[in-house]
N, C-alpha and C positions, 0 to 999 in steps of 0.2 A: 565550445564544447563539442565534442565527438557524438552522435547519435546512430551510429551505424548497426550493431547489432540489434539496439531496441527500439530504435524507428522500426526496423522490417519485422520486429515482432507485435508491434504498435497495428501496424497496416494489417499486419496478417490476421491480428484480434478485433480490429473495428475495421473491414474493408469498409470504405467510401467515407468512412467518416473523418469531421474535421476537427482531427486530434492531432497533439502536439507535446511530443515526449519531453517534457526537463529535468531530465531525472540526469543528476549526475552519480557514477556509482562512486562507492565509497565516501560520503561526505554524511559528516553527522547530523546532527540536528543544529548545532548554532552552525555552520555552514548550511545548510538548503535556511535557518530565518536570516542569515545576511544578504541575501538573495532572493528572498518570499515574494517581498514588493515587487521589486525587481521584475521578475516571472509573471505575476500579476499583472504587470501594468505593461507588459510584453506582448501580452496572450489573448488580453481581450476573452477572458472565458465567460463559459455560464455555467460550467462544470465543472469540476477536477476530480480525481485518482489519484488521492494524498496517498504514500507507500512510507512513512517516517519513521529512524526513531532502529531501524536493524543493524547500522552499524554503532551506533550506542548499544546496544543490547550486546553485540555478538563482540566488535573489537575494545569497546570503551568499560563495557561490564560494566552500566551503570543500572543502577536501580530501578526496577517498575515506575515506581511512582516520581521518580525524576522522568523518566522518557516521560511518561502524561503529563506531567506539567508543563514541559517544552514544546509536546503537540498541541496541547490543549490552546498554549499561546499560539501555535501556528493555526489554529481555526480560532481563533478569535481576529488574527490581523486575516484573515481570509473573508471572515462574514462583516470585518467593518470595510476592507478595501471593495467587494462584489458581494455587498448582502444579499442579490439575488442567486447571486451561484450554488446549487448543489455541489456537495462534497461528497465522496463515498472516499472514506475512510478504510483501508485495508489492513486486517491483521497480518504480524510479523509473522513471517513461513516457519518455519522448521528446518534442520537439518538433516541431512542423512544420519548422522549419528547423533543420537540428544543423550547427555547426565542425564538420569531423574532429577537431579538439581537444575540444571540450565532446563528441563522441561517445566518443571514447575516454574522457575524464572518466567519463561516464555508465556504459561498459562495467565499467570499474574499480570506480564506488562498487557497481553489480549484482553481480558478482562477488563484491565483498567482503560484502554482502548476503546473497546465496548461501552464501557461506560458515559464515555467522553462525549459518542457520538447519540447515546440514548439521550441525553441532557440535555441538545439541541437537533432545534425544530428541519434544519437543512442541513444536518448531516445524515451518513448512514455508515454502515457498519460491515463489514463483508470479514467473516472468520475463513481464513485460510489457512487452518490446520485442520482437514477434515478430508477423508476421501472424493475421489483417488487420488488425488495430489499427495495425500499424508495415509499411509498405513496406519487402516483402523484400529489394530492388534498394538501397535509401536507409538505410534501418533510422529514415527519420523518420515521425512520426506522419501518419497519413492524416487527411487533410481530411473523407474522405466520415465518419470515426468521430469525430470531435472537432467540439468548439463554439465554438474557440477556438485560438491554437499550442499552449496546455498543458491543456487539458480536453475530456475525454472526452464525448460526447454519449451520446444514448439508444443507439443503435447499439454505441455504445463499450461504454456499460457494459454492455449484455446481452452483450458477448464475454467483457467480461474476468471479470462474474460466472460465465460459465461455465467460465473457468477456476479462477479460485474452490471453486468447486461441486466438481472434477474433481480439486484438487489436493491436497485432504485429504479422507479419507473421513470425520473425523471432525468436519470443519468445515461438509460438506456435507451429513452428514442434520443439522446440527443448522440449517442453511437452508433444510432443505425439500427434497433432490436426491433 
């Protein structure tokens, strides 16, 4: 797997810390759970920055409540393979350009999201539709923080790492907060 542009934004969001980017883009949700264990038993973690469930949303148009169910099972093999691992679960971003329908869409699968990680005790939850990454007015993603309608730039990610950092204590000294 290629990690060139998101390692050095990886480095650039936790300097010194000992993280480990497996994020392949463009893969759904049953591609990153045929791979979960895998990555797990790779990585030796005691953390993770689950990101799941945007290209079902955005390329596959499937249903809120189908993405949660397929996440939901991805922290379930997460908390039986590293029960001790914290998770900090990230909401799906926004676009540059949102429908009121695909925003509503988007509100729905966040929520159900949210939901997932309120249920249990080692997850968390981090909403990343909110300023300034997301115009407060629009709720779509801002230009000046993005590299693209659907990616985050340097800008971006040093917010959203700090929300990161902010939203689990247990996930952010082990980044270095």
């Amino acid at each position: 797997p290629k990690y060139s542009k998101e390692s050095e934004d990886l480095v650039a969001a936790f300097p010194g810390a000992n993280a480990i980017n497996r994020g392949i883009g463009d893969e759904d949700l049953a591609g990153l759970r045929a791979r979960f264990l895998e990555t797990l038993d790779a990585t030796d973690c005691a953390a993770m920055v689950l990101y799941a469930g945007s290209v079902d949303f955005r390329r596959l148009g499937r249903p809120p409540a189908q993405i949660a169910e397929d996440v939901a099972d991805l922290l379930e093999l997460a908390s039986s393979s590293v029960p001790a691992a914290r998770v900090l679960l990230l909401g799906l971003l926004p676009e540059r350009d949102l429908s009121p329908a695909m925003a509503a869409r988007l509100e729905e699968t966040n929520l159900a999201l949210q939901g997932l990680a309120a249920a249990r005790p080692m997850v968390s939850f981090v909403n990343t539709s909110r300023p300034p990454v997301t115009s407060a007015a629009s709720g779509v993603l801002e230009a000046a923080m993005s590299r693209d309608r659907i990616h985050l730039n340097q800008r971006g990610y040093k917010e959203a790492s700090r929300w990161i950092l902010k939203a689990d204590e247990g996930v952010g000294r082990l980044l270095g907060a």
